[in-house]
VEXDREN-2710 file (C-alpha; in Angstrom, 1 decimal):
% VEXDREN-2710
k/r/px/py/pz
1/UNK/31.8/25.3/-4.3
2/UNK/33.9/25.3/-7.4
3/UNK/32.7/23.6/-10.1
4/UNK/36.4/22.2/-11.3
5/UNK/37.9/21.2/-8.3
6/UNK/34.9/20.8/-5.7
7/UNK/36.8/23.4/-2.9
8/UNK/34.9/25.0/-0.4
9/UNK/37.9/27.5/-0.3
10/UNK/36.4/31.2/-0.7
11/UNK/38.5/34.2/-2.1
12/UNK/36.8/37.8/-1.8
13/UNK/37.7/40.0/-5.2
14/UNK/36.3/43.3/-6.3
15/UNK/33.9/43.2/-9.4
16/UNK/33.1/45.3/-12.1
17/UNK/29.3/44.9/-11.8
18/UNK/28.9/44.6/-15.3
19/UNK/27.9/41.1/-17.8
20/UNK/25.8/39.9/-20.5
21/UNK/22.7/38.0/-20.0
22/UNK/23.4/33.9/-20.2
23/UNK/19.9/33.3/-19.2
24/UNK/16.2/33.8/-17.7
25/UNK/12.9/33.2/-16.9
26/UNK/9.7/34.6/-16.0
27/UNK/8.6/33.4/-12.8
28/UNK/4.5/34.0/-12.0
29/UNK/4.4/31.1/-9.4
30/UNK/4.4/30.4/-6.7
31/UNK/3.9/33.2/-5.2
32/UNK/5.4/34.7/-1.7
33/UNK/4.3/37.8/-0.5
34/UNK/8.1/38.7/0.1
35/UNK/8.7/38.9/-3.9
36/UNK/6.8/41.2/-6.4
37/UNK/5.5/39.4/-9.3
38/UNK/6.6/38.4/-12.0
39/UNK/10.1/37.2/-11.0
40/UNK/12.8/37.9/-13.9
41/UNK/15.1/35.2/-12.1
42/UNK/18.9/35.0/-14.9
43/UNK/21.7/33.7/-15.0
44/UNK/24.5/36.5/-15.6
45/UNK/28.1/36.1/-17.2
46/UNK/30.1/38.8/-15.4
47/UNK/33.2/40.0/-17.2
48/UNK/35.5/38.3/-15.0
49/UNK/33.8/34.9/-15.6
50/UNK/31.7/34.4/-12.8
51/UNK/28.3/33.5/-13.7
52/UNK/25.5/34.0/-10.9
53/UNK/22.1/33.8/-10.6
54/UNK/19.8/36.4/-9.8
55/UNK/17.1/38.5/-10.4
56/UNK/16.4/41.4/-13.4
57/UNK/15.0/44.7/-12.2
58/UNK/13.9/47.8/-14.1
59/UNK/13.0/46.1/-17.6
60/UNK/9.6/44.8/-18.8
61/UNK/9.7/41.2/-19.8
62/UNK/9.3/41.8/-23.2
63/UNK/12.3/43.7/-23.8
64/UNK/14.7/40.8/-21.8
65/UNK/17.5/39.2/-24.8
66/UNK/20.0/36.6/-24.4
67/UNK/23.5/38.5/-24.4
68/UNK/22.0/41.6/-23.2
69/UNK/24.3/43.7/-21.3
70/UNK/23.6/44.1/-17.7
71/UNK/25.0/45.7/-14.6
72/UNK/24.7/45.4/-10.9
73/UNK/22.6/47.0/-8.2
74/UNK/21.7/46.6/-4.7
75/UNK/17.8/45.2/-3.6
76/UNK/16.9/46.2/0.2
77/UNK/16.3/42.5/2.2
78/UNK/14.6/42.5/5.1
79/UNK/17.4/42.7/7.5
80/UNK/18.3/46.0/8.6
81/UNK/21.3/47.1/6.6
82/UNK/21.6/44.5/4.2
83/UNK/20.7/44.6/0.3
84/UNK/21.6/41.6/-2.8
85/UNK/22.9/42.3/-6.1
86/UNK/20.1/42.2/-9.0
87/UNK/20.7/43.4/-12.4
88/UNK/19.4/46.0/-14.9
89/UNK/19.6/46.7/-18.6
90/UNK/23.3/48.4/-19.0
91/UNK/22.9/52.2/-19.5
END
């Protein structure tokens, strides 16, 4: 839903995969055996100005910072064929 306007109109658009860290925290509980711990759940500011939430991968909690840059890629789900953006430290 838009946050302006309150439409449930949707728009598909290409991405760059690439942000900055808005926000995050540590998640320990509780705990689901479909998630390994601890969660790094953030909020992310793309580049085009879409800010999402979802999970950090491939950094150790201690080296997370506010207005790190980030980019996008792909966790398997459990559906055949089917993976979610996370993020990771920019290279």
């Amino acid at each position: 839903m838009c946050p302006h306007c309150h439409s449930l109109e949707v728009e598909a658009a290409e991405l760059s995969g690439r942000g900055t860290l808005y926000s995050y925290a540590v998640l320990h509980h509780p705990q689901h055996p479909a998630f390994d711990y601890p969660v790094l759940a953030a909020l992310v500011d793309l580049d085009e100005g879409i800010r999402l939430v979802t999970n950090l991968v491939d950094v150790d909690p201690a080296g997370i910072e506010i207005g790190m840059r980030v980019e996008a890629t792909f966790a398997p789900t459990t559906a055949e064929e089917r993976a979610v953006p996370v993020f990771r430290p920019a290279s």
